[in-house]
C-alpha positions in Angstrom: -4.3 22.7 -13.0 -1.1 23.8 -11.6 -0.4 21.4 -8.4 0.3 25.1 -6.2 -3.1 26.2 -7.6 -5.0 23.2 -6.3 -5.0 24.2 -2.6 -5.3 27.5 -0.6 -2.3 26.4 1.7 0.2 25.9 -1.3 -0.9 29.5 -2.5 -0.4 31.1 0.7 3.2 30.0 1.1 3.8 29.9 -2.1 3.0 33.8 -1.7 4.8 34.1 1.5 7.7 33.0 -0.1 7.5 35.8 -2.7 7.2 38.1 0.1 10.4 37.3 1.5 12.3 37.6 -1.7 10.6 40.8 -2.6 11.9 41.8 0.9 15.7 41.1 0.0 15.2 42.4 -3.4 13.4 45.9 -1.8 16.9 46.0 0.2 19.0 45.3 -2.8 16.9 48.8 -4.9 17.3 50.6 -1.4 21.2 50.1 -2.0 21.6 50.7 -5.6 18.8 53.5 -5.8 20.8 56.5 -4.4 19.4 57.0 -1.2 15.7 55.3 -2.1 13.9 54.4 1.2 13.5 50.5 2.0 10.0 50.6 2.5 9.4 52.8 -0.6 11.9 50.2 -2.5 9.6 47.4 -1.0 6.0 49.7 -2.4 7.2 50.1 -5.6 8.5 46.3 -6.0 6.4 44.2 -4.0 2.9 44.2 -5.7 4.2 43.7 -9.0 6.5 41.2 -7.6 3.9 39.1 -6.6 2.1 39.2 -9.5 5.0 38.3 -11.5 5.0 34.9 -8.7 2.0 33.9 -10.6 3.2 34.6 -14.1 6.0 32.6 -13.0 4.0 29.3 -12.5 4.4 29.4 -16.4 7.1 27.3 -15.9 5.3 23.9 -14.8 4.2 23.7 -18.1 7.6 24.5 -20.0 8.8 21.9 -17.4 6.2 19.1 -18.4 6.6 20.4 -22.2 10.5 20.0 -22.0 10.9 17.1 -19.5 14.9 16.3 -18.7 14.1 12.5 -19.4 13.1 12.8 -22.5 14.8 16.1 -24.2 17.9 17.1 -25.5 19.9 19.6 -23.2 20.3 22.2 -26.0 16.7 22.0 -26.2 15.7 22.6 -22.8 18.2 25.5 -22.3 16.9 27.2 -25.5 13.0 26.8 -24.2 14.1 28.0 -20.5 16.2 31.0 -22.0 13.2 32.1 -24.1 10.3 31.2 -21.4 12.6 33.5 -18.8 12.7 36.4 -21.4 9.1 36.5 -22.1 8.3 36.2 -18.3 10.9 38.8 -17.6 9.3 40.9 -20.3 5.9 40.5 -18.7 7.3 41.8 -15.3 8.7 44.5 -16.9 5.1 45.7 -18.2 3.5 44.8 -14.9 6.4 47.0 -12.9 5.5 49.8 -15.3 2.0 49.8 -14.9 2.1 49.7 -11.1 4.9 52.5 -11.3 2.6 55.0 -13.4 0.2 54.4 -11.1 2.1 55.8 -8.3 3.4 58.8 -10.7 -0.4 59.9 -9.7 0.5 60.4 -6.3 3.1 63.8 -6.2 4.7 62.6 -3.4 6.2 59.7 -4.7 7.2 61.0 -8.3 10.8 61.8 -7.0 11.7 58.2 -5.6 9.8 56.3 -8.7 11.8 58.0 -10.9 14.7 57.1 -9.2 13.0 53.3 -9.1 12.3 53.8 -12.8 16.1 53.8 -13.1 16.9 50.4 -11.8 14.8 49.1 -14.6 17.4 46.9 -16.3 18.1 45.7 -13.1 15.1 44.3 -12.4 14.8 43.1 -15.4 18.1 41.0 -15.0 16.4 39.5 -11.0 13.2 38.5 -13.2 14.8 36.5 -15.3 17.1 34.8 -12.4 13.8 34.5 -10.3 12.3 32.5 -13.3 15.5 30.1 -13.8 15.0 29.5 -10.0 11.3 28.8 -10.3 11.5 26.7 -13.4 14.9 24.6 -11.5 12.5 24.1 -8.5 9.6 23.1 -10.8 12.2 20.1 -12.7 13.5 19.4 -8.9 9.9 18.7 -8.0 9.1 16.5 -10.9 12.1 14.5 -10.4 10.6 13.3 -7.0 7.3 13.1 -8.4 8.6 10.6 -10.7 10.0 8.9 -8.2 7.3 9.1 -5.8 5.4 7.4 -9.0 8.0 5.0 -9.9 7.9 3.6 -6.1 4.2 3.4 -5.7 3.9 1.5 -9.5 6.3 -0.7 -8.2 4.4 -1.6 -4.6 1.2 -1.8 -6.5 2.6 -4.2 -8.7 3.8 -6.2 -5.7 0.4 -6.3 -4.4 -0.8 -7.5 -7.5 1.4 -10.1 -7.3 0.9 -11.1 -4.2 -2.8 -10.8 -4.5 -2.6 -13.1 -7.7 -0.5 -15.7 -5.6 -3.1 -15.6 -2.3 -5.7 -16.4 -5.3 -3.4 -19.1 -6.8 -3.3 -20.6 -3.4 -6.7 -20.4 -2.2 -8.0 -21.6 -5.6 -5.8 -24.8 -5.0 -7.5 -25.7 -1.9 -10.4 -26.6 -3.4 -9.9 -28.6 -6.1 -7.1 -31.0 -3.2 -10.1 -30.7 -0.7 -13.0 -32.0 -3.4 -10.8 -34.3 -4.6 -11.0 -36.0 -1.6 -14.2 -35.4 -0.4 -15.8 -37.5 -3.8 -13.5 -39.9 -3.0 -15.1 -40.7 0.5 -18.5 -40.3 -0.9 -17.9 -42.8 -3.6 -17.2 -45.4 -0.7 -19.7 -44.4 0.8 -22.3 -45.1 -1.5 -22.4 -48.9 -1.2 -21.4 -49.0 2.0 -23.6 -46.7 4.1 -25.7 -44.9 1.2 -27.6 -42.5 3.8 -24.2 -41.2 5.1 -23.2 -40.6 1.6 -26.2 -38.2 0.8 -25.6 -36.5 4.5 -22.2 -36.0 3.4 -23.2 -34.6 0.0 -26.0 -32.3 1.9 -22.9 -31.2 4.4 -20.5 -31.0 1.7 -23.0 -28.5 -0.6 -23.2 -26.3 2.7 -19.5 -26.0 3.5 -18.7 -25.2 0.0 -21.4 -22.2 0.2 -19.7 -21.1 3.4 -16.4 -20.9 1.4 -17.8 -18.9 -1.3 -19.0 -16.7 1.2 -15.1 -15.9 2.4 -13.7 -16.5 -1.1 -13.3 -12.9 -1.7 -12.0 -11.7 1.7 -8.5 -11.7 2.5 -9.0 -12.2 6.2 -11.7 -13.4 8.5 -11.9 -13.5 11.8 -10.6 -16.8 14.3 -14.5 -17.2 14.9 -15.5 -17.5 11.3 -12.4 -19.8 10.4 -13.4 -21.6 13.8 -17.0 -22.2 12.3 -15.8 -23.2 8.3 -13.3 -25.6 10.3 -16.6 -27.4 12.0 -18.1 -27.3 8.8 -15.3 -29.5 7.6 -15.2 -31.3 10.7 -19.0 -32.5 10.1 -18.4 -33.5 6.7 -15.6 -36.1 8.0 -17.3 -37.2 11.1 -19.7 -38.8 8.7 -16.9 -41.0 7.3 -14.9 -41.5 10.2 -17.7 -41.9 12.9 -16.2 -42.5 16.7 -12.5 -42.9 15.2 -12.6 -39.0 14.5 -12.4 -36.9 18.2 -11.7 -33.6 18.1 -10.1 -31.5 21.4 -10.3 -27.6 21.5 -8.7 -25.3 23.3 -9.4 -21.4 21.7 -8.5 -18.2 23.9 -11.8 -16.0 23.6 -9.4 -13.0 23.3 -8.0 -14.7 20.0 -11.8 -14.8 18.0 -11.2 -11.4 16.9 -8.0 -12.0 15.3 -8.1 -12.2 11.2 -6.4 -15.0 9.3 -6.2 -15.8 6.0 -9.6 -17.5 5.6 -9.5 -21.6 5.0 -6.4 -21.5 6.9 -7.4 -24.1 9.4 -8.8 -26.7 7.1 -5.6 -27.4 4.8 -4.4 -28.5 8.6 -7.0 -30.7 9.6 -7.1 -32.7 6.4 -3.6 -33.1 6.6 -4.1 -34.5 10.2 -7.0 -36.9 9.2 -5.7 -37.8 6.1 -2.3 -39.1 7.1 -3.0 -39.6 10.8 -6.5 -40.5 11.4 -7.1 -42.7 8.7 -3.9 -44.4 9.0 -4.8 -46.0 12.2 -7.7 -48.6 13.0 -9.0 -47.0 16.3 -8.9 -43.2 15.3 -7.6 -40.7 17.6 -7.6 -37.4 19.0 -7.0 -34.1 17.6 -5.9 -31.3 19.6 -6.4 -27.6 18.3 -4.7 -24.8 20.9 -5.6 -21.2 19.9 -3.9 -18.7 22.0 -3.2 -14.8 21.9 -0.3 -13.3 23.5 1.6 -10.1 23.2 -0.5 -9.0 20.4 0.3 -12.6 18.3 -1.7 -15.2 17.8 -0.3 -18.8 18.3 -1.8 -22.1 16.5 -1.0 -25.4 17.3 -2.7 -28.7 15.9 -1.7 -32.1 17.0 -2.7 -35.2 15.6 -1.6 -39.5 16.5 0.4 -41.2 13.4 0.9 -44.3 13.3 4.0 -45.6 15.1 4.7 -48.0 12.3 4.8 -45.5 9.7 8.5 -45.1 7.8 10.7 -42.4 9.5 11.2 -40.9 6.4 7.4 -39.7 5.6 6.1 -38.7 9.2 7.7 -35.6 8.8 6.0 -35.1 5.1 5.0 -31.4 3.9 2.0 -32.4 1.8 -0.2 -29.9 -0.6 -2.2 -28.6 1.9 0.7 -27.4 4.3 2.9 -26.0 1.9 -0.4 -24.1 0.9 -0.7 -22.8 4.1 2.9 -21.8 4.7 3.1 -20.0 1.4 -0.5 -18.0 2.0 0.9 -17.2 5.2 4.5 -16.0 3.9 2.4 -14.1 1.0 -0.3 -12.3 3.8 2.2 -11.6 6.5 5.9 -11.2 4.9 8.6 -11.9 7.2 5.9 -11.6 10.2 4.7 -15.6 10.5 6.0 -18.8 10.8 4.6 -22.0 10.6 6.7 -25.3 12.0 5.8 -29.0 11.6 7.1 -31.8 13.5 7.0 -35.3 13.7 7.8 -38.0 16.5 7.4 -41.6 16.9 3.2 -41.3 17.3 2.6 -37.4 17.1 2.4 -34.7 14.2 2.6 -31.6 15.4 1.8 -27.9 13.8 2.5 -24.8 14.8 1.7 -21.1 13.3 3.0 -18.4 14.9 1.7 -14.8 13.0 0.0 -11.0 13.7 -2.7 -10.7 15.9 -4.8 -8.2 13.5 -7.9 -7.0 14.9 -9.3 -5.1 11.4 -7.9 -5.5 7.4 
């Protein structure tokens, strides 16, 4: 279907621009027909006019038969030159039946004759109207293949960058069970019942995960509670050495994140702070919302022996996390992480979105 022809607000001002032309051209017979009155000029021209408008939606399809792109000029010169002859032939048969129509009124026989006359050159505006239709028509499928063009290309994007957040989260698993089976493989000589309770807690965290696997954002709340999952799972190893501090702005729960974007940062601070050190520590999780961003900030004690050059190491699980982020929120988030002497420190700075 003709894209004017698929709603009645594109018909009407597609007809209200025919109205206005057959205006000017009723003022161009009134000139050139010896005296003929305007609003006779615009009786006799107007109705067929507008039927003609229709006829002249012909030349969408000589536009997607003949597209510029794609054909030679001679070619689409010769197809518009033939296509406005035909059309203009067709007005000419619709101005003649309207005109002997009006012969039936006495009245009028005088000034159609004299309407009759301008025939040829009406004939000559028909074809013009149709060259101005069909240029209009090519106009509007240029930007139509833009308009395409541009939303192929942002869909690819999103592809991509839905392929990429996949990638990513798909790597967190693997990093995360990797060391998991390595804790409950010491575990099992050591302390077998804290090895099955760690399997039991491990089996429900990854259930919770699959859960969120699919979504692209959850809310602080539900990463809050896949975080604890975590956090139970490592308490079995670690015992009293693993003490966790949180601080979480109940205006901030709403917010959505990328999901798992929490754990990545916890591992990373029990991995290569907690464990590191023989009495533990503390780690310190600040969740804050202000000005319509949502701040996080995870500290965690290294120890003060470690070399200089690793405490400020990016491992796996961060550059996952920066790279999700970069992917979720383009040029709108931030993460830092810094070291000192007995302190890592994280901090994610991104949009405070309420809904996907």
């Amino acid at each position: 279907m003709h894209p004017i022809l698929a709603r009645v607000e594109r018909i009407a001002a597609y007809v209200a621009a025919w109205v206005v032309l057959g205006a000017l051209l009723a003022t161009v017979v009134a000139q050139q027909g010896q005296g003929l009155p305007w609003l006779d000029a615009l009786l006799f021209s107007l109705p067929p006019l507008i039927a003609y408008a229709f006829v002249c939606l012909s030349a969408w399809y000589v536009c997607r038969a003949m597209p510029l792109a794609t054909s030679r000029v001679p070619s689409v010169l010769a197809a518009a030159g033939l296509a406005a002859a035909i059309n203009g032939g067709l007005w000419v048969a619709l101005n003649e039946a309207w005109l002997s129509l009006l012969r039936s009124f006495p009245d009028l026989v005088a000034s159609v004759d004299r309407y009759d006359e301008l025939t040829p050159l009406l004939f000559t505006a028909s074809i013009l109207l149709f060259l101005l239709v069909l240029s209009i028509h090519y106009v509007v499928l240029a930007f139509d293949a833009v308009r395409t063009a541009e939303r192929q290309q942002l869909e690819a994007q999103l592809l991509t960058r839905d392929a990429e957040l996949r990638a990513l989260r798909a790597q967190i698993d693997p990093h995360f069970l990797y060391n998991s089976l390595n804790s409950i493989s010491a575990l099992t000589t050591a302390d077998p019942p804290g090895a099955r309770r760690m399997c039991v807690l491990l089996g429900d965290f990854l259930r919770n995960t699959l859960k969120v696997s699919e979504l692209a954002r959850i809310a602080v709340s539900d990463e809050l509670a896949l975080a604890d999952g975590f956090l139970s799972i490592e308490q079995v190893r670690f015992g009293q050495r693993l003490r966790v501090e949180r601080a979480v702005d109940e205006t901030a729960a709403t917010c959505r994140v990328p999901p798992l974007l929490l754990q990545p940062l916890i591992e990373n601070a029990i991995t290569h702070g907690i464990a590191g050190m023989l009495d533990g520590g503390v780690i310190r999780l600040n969740i804050e919302r202000r000005d319509g961003r949502l701040s996080i900030v995870l500290e965690n004690p290294r120890d003060p022996d470690e070399p200089a050059t690793s405490r400020a190491r990016s491992g796996v699980g961060l550059d996952n996390v920066r790279r999700r982020l970069a992917a979720t929120f383009p040029g709108a988030a931030r993460m830092d992480a810094s070291a000192s002497a007995d302190r890592f420190r994280v901090e994610i700075d991104l949009p405070c979105v309420d809904h996907d």
